[in-house]
Structures are given as C-alpha cells and as structure tokens.
Backbone as a chain_set.jsonl record, in Angstrom:
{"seq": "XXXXXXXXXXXXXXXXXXXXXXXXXXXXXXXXXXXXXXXXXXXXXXXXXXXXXXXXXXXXXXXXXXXXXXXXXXXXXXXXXXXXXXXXXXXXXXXXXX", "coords": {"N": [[215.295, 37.871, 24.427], [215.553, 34.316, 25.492], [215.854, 31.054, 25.206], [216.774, 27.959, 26.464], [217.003, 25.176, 23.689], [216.641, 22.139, 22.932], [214.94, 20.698, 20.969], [215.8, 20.1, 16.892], [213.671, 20.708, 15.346], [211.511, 22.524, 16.096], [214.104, 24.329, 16.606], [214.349, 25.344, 13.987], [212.493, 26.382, 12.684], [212.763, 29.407, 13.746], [215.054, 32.156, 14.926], [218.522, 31.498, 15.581], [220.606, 31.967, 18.153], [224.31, 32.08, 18.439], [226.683, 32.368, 21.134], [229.339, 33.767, 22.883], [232.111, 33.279, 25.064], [231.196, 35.069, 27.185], [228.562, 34.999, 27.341], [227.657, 36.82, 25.573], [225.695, 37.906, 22.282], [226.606, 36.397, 19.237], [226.36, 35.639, 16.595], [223.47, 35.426, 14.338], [220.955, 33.301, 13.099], [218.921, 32.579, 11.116], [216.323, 30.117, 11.054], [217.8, 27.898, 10.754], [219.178, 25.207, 9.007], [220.535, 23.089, 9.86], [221.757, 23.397, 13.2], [223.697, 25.63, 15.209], [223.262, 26.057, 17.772], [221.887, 25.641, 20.789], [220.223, 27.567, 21.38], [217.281, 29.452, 20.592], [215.96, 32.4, 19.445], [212.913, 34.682, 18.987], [211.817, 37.155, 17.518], [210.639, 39.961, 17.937], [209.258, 43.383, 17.768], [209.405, 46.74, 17.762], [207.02, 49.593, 17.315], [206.164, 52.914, 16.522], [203.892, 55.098, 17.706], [203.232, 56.5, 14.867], [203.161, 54.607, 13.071], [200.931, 52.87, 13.515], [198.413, 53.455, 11.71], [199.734, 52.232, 9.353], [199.753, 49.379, 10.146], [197.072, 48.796, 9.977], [196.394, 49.386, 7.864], [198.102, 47.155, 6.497], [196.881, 44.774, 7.583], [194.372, 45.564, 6.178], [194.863, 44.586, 3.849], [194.832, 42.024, 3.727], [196.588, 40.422, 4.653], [197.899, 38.024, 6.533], [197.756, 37.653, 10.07], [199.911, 36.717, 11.524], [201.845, 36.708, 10.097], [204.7, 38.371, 10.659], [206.564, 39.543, 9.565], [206.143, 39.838, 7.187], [204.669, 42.519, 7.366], [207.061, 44.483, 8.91], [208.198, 44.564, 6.089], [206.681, 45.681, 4.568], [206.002, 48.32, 5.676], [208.744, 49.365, 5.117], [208.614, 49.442, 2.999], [206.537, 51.588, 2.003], [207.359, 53.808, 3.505], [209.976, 53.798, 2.352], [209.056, 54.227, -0.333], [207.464, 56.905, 0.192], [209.959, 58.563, 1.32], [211.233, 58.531, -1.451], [209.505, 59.608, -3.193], [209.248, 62.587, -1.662], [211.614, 63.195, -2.195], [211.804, 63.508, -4.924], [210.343, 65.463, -4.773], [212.208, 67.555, -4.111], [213.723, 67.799, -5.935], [215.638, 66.039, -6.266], [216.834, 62.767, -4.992], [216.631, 61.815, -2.0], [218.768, 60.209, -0.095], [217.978, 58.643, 2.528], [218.284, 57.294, 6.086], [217.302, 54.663, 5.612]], "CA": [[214.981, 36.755, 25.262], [216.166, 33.286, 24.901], [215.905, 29.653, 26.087], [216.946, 26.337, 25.731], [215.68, 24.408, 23.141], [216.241, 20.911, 22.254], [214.443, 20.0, 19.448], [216.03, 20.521, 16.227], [212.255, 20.832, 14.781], [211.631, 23.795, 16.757], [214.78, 25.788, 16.39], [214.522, 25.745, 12.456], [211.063, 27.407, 12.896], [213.365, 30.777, 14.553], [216.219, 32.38, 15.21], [219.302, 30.834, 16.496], [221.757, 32.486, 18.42], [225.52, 31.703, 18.755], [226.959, 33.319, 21.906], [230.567, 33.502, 23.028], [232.154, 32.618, 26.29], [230.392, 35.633, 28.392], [227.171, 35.041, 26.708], [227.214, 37.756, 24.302], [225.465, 37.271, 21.289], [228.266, 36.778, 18.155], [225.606, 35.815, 15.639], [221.931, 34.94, 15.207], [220.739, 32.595, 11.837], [217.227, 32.879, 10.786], [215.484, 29.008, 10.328], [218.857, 27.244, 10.44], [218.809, 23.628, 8.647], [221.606, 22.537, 11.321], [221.376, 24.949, 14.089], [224.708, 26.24, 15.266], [223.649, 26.121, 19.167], [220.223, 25.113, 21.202], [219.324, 28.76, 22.053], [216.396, 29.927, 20.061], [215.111, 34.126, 19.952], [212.062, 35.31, 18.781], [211.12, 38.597, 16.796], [210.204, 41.376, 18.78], [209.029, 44.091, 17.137], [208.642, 47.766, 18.511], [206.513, 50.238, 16.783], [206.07, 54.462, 16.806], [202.464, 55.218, 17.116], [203.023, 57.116, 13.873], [202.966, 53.217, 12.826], [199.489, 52.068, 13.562], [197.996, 52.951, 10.195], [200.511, 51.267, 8.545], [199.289, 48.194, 10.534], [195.616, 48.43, 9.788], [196.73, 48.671, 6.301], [198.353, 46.073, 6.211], [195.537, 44.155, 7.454], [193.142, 45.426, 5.149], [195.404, 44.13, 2.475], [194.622, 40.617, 3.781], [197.767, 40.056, 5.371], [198.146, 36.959, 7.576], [198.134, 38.51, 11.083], [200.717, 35.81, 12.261], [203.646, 36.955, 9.35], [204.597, 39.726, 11.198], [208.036, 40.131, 8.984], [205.882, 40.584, 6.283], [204.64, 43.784, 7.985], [207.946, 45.317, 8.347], [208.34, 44.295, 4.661], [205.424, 46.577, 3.997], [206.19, 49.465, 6.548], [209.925, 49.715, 4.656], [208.071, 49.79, 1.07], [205.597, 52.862, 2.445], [209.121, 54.409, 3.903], [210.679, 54.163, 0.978], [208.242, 55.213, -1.013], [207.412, 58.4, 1.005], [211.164, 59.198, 0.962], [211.607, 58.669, -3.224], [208.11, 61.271, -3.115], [209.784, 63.735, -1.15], [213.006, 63.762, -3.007], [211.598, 63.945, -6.416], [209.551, 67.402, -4.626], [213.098, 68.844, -4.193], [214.525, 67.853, -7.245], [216.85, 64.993, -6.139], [216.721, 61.63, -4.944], [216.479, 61.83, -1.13], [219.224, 59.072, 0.467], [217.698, 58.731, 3.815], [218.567, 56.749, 6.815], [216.946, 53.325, 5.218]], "C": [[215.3, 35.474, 24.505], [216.348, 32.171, 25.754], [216.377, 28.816, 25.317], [216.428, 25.585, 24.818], [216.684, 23.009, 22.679], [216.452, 20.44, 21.129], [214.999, 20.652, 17.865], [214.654, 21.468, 15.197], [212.261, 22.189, 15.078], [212.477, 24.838, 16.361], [214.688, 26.001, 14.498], [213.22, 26.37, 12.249], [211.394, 28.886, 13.161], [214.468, 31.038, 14.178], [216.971, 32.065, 15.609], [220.302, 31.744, 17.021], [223.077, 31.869, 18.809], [226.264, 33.084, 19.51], [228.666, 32.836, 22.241], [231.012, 33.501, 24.834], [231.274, 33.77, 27.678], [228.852, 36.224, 27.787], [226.585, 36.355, 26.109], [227.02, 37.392, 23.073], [226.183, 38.076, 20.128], [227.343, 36.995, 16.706], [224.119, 34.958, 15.685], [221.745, 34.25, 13.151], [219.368, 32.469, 12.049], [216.87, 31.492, 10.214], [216.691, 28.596, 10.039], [218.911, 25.55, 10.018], [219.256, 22.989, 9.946], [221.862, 23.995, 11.753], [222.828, 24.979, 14.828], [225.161, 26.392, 17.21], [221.924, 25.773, 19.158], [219.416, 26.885, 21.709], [218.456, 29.63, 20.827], [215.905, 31.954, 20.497], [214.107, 34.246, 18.966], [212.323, 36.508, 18.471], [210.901, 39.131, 18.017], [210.454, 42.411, 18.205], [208.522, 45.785, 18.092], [208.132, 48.822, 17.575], [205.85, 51.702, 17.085], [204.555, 54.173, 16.716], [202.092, 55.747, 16.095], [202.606, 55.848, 12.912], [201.555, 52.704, 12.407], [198.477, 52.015, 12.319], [198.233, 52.0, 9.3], [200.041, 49.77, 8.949], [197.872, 47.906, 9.995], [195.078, 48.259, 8.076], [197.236, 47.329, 5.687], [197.31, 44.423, 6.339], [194.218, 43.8, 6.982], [193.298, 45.333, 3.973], [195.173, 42.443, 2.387], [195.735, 40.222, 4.274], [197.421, 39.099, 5.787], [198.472, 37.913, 9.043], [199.705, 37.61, 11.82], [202.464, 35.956, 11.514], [203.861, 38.434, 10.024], [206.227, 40.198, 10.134], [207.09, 40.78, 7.793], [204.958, 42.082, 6.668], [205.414, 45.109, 7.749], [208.301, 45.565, 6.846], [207.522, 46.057, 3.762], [205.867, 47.711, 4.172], [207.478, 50.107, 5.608], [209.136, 50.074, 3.501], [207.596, 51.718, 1.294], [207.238, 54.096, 3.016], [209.824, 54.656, 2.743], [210.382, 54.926, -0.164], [207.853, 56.709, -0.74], [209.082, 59.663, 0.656], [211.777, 59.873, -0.685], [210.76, 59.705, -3.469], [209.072, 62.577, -2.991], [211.405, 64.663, -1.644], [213.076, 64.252, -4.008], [210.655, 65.31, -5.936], [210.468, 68.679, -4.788], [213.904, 68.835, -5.049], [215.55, 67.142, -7.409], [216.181, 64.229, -5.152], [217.393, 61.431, -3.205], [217.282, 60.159, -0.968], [219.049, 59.12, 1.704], [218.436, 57.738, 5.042], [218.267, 55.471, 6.605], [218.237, 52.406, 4.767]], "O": [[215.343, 35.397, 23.277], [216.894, 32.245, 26.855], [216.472, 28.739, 24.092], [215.274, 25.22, 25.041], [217.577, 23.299, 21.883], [217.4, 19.995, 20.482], [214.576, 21.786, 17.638], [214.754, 22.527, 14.577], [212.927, 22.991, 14.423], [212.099, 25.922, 15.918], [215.101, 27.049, 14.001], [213.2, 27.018, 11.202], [210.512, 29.699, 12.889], [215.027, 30.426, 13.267], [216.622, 32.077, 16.79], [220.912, 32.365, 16.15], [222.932, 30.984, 19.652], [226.445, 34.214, 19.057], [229.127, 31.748, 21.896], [230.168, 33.727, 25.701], [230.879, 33.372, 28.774], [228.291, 37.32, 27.786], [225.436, 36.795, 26.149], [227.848, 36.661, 22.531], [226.38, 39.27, 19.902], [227.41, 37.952, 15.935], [223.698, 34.191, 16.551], [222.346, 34.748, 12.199], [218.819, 32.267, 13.132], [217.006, 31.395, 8.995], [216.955, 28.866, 8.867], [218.638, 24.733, 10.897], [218.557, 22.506, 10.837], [222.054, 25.083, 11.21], [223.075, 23.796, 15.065], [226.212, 26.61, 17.812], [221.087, 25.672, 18.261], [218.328, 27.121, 22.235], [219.089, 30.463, 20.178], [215.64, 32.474, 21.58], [214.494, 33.838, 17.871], [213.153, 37.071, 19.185], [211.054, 38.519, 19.073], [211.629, 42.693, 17.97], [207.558, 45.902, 18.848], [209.037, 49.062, 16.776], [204.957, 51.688, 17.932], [204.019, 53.347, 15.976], [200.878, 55.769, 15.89], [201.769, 56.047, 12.031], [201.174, 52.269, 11.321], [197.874, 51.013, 11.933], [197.499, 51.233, 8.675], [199.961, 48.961, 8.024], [197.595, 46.775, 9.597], [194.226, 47.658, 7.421], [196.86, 46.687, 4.707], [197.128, 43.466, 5.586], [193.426, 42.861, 7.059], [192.526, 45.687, 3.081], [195.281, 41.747, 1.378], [195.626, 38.996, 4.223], [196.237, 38.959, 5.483], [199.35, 38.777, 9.044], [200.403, 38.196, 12.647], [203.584, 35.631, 11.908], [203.158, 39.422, 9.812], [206.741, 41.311, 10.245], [207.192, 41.961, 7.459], [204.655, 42.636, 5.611], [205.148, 46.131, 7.116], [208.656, 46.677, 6.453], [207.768, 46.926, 2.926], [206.203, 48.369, 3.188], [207.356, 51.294, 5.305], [209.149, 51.258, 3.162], [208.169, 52.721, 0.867], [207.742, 55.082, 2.477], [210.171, 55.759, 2.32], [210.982, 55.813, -0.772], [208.013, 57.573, -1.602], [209.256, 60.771, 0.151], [212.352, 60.906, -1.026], [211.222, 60.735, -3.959], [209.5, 63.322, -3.872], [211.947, 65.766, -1.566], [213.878, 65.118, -4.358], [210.31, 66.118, -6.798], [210.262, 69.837, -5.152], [214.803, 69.673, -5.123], [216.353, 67.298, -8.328], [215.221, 64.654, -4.509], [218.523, 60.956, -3.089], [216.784, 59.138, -1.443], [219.973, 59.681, 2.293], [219.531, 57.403, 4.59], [218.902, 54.752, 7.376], [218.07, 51.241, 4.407]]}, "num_chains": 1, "name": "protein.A"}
C-alpha cells in the first residue's frame, strides 16, 4: 500500500518507492535524505503462528513495541541460531534458506 505524500519530513521517516511508467515498483529506499518520488510504503509484516513466542520474547527483552524491524532482527538471530545448532548435531554447518 501506498499514497501520496508531500512532505519531505514525512517520507524520510519510511520507505520510498520509485515506480515506472505502469506503476510497477522499480525500487523502494528506506528513510531517503532526498526522496526519489512522493509515494511513501510502510512495513508490513506477516508472521507463522510458530512465531508468536518469538514475539513475547522479544517483549520480555524490553523491546520497544513500536521498532518492529528490530523484531525481525531478533526472529533471524533465533533462526540462525537454531539452524548453526542443528548443523553442528549432524556434523556440518547447515546452509539453510536464510
């Protein structure tokens, strides 16, 4: 999703997207000093219910509920970690889908 925006203020707070003539998006810049176009996107995040621990952990680490990147941040660590576990069980160094 994606609207108009304006205010330079604003879009350096987000995402910017740069779309091409049949409004497909070409590329997207994260908190752009000078923003590249006025159309702003938002995060959106979808999550497995295998997930939800991982959330309540993260919360009872003191998190900020409002950084939600630092979340995924987390979720990848626990992922990663799990994976490096499971590799060193079979005697090599598990390269997963991460």
């Amino acid at each position: 999703m994606y609207y108009h925006e304006p205010g330079l203020t604003t879009l350096q707070k987000t995402g910017v997207i740069t779309q091409d003539a049949q409004s497909r998006v070409i590329d997207i810049h994260k908190k752009p000093q000078q923003s590249q176009s006025n159309w702003p996107v938002h995060p959106f995040y979808i999550y497995r219910i295998e997930d939800i621990p991982l959330i309540f952990d993260y919360l009872a680490q003191g998190w900020k509920t409002e950084a939600t990147g630092n979340l995924v941040r987390l979720m990848y660590r626990n992922i990663f970690d799990c994976m490096a576990n499971a590799g060193k069980k079979n005697g090599h160094r598990d390269r997963g889908m991460l």
